[in-house]
N, C-alpha and C positions, 0 to 999 in steps of 0.2 A: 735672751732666747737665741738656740741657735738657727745657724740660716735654713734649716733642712724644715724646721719646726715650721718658721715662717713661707716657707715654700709652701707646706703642708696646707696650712693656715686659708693662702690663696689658689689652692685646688692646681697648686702648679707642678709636675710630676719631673724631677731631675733627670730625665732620658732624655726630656724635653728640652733640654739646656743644650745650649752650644757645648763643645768639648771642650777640655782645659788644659795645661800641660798641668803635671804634678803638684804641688804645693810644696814650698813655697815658689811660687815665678813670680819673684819681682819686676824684673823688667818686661814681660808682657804682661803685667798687672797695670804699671806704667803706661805701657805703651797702649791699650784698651781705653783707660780712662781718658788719655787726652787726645784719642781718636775724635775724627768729626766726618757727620756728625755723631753727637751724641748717642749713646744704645738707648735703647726702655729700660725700666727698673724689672728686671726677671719676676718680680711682687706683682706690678701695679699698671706697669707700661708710661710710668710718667717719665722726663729726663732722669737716667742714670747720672750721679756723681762722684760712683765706687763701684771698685769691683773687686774679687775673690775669687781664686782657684779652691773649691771645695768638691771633698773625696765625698762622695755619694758611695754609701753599701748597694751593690747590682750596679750602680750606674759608673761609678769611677769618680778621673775631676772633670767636673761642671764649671762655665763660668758661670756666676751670681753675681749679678749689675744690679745696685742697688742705689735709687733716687734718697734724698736726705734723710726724708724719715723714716724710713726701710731700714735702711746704713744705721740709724742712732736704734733703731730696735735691737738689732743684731749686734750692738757695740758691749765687749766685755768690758761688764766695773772691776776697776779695781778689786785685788784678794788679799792687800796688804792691811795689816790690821788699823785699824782708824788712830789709835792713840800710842803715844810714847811706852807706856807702859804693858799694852797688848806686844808691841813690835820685841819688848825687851823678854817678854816672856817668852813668844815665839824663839828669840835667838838658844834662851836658854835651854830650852825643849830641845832645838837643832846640837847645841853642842854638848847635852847630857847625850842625845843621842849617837853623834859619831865619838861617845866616850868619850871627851874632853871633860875638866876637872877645873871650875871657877872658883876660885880664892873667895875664903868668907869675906863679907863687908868692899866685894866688889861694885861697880859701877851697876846701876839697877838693881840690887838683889834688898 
Protein backbone atom coordinates (compact mmCIF):
# COMPACT_ATOMS: atom_id res chain seq x y z
CA UNK A 1 0.00 0.00 0.00
CA UNK A 2 1.08 3.28 -0.75
CA UNK A 3 1.48 6.06 2.09
CA UNK A 4 -1.25 8.39 0.52
CA UNK A 5 -3.70 5.21 0.61
CA UNK A 6 -2.85 4.76 4.19
CA UNK A 7 -3.35 8.27 5.06
CA UNK A 8 -6.60 7.97 3.38
CA UNK A 9 -7.43 4.85 5.29
CA UNK A 10 -6.93 7.00 8.74
CA UNK A 11 -9.13 9.93 7.66
CA UNK A 12 -5.79 11.92 7.63
CA UNK A 13 -5.83 14.67 4.86
CA UNK A 14 -1.92 15.47 3.40
CA UNK A 15 -2.53 19.55 3.74
CA UNK A 16 -2.55 18.39 7.11
CA UNK A 17 1.02 17.14 7.14
CA UNK A 18 3.95 19.23 7.95
CA UNK A 19 5.84 20.40 4.61
CA UNK A 20 8.62 18.51 3.31
CA UNK A 21 11.45 19.39 1.05
CA UNK A 22 11.30 17.50 -2.42
CA UNK A 23 12.07 13.74 -2.54
CA UNK A 24 14.45 12.46 -2.27
CA UNK A 25 15.94 14.42 1.30
CA UNK A 26 17.96 12.24 2.61
CA UNK A 27 19.70 13.92 5.06
CA UNK A 28 16.51 15.76 6.63
CA UNK A 29 14.96 12.33 6.42
CA UNK A 30 17.96 11.47 8.77
CA UNK A 31 17.94 14.27 10.54
CA UNK A 32 13.79 13.98 11.47
CA UNK A 33 14.13 10.42 12.47
CA UNK A 34 16.74 10.74 14.98
CA UNK A 35 15.15 13.99 16.31
CA UNK A 36 14.11 13.99 20.09
CA UNK A 37 11.76 13.80 21.07
CA UNK A 38 10.33 11.35 18.92
CA UNK A 39 7.29 12.65 16.16
CA UNK A 40 3.70 10.58 16.17
CA UNK A 41 3.09 8.35 13.44
CA UNK A 42 1.20 10.94 10.76
CA UNK A 43 -1.35 7.16 10.72
CA UNK A 44 -1.92 6.67 14.44
CA UNK A 45 -0.13 9.17 16.82
CA UNK A 46 1.95 6.33 18.34
CA UNK A 47 6.09 6.71 18.48
CA UNK A 48 7.25 7.51 14.99
CA UNK A 49 10.40 5.25 13.80
CA UNK A 50 10.42 6.52 9.96
CA UNK A 51 9.91 9.05 7.85
CA UNK A 52 9.30 10.02 4.05
CA UNK A 53 9.26 13.05 2.03
CA UNK A 54 6.06 12.21 -0.09
CA UNK A 55 4.57 14.49 -3.24
CA UNK A 56 0.92 14.72 -2.35
CA UNK A 57 -1.19 15.77 -5.87
CA UNK A 58 -2.77 19.55 -4.54
CA UNK A 59 -0.78 19.10 -1.55
CA UNK A 60 3.16 18.85 -2.68
CA UNK A 61 5.88 17.15 -0.26
CA UNK A 62 4.37 16.17 3.03
CA UNK A 63 6.40 14.64 5.78
CA UNK A 64 4.90 10.99 6.53
CA UNK A 65 6.36 9.86 10.19
CA UNK A 66 5.45 6.50 10.28
CA UNK A 67 5.59 4.17 13.88
CA UNK A 68 6.72 0.26 12.99
CA UNK A 69 3.68 -1.07 11.71
CA UNK A 70 2.65 1.89 9.68
CA UNK A 71 6.46 1.86 8.15
CA UNK A 72 5.99 -2.29 7.45
CA UNK A 73 2.50 -1.48 5.68
CA UNK A 74 3.72 0.99 3.50
CA UNK A 75 7.09 -1.08 2.74
CA UNK A 76 7.62 -2.01 -1.05
CA UNK A 77 8.12 -6.11 -1.62
CA UNK A 78 10.37 -6.96 -3.71
CA UNK A 79 9.54 -6.89 -7.93
CA UNK A 80 12.35 -9.19 -8.63
CA UNK A 81 11.15 -12.50 -9.98
CA UNK A 82 11.26 -15.17 -7.11
CA UNK A 83 13.18 -17.98 -9.16
CA UNK A 84 16.43 -18.48 -11.15
CA UNK A 85 14.50 -19.26 -14.01
CA UNK A 86 11.79 -16.38 -13.96
CA UNK A 87 15.00 -13.85 -13.44
CA UNK A 88 16.79 -15.61 -16.59
CA UNK A 89 13.56 -15.01 -18.66
CA UNK A 90 13.15 -11.58 -17.65
CA UNK A 91 16.98 -10.83 -18.86
CA UNK A 92 16.12 -12.45 -21.96
CA UNK A 93 12.91 -10.38 -22.54
CA UNK A 94 15.31 -7.22 -21.56
CA UNK A 95 18.04 -8.05 -24.13
CA UNK A 96 15.54 -9.28 -27.18
CA UNK A 97 14.34 -6.06 -26.47
CA UNK A 98 17.25 -3.39 -26.74
CA UNK A 99 17.94 -5.91 -29.93
CA UNK A 100 20.62 -7.97 -28.52
CA UNK A 101 21.17 -11.47 -30.20
CA UNK A 102 21.92 -14.68 -27.64
CA UNK A 103 23.72 -17.54 -29.02
CA UNK A 104 21.73 -20.90 -29.18
CA UNK A 105 22.55 -23.41 -26.32
CA UNK A 106 23.55 -20.29 -24.13
CA UNK A 107 23.57 -20.14 -20.40
CA UNK A 108 19.65 -20.41 -19.36
CA UNK A 109 17.92 -20.92 -22.62
Amino acid sequence: MEPAELLARHGIAPGALEQAPAPPARRPTIDRVLAMPPRPCSACGDTSVTARAVTFAGAGPRWVDLCRDHALAVWRSSRVPPTLVEIAADLRAAAEAAGLVLREGAVGK
